[in-house]
N, C-alpha and C positions, 0 to 999 in steps of 0.2 A: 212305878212301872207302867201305869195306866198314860201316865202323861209321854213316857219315850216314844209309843207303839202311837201313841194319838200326834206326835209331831213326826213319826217315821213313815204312818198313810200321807200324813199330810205333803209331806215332802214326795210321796212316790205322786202324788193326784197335781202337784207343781208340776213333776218331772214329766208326766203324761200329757202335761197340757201344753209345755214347751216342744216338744216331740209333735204334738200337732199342729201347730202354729209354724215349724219348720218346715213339715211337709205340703203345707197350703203354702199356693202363689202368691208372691207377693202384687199386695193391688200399688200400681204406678198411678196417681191421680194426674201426674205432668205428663206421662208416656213419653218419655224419655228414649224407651227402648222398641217404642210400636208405632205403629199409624194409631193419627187419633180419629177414634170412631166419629160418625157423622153426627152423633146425636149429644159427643162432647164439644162439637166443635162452633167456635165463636162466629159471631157477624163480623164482616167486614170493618162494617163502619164502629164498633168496638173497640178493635186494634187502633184503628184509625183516631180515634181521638186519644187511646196514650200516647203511641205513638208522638202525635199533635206536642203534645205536652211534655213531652220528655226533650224535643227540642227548642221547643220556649224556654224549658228550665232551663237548659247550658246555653244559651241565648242571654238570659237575664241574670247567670250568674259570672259572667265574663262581663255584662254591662255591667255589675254592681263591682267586681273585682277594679276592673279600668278605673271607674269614676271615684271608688277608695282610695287606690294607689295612687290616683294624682291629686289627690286635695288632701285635707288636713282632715282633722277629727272635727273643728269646729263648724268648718266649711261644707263639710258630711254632713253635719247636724243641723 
């Protein structure tokens, strides 16, 4: 009997804490849905070098594509 009433608190002290966690906002760390504050927000020049690199990458994977497709396995190698 002792163990029903000890997993039936336990299930209401679950149920109270999901109840609170519903009623808290949820934290956006992308602010997706806001302006992002001044104090989250990045340098310039941070964007700037992914940025940089993201078009190097399809850059160098369209050279490595071309230069596959026209030669052999050996000739690659």
């Amino acid at each position: 009997m002792a163990s029903s009433q000890t997993q039936v608190a336990g299930n209401e002290d679950s149920a109270s804490k999901i109840s609170q966690t519903q009623n808290e906002p949820i934290q956006d760390s992308d602010y997706t849905l806001s302006r992002v504050p001044a104090e989250a927000k990045q340098p310039f020049w941070r964007i700037l070098v992914i940025r940089i690199g993201s078009i190097c990458c399809v850059f160098q994977l369209v050279l490595g594509a071309s230069l596959g497709y026209g030669m052999s396995f050996w000739g690659t190698f």
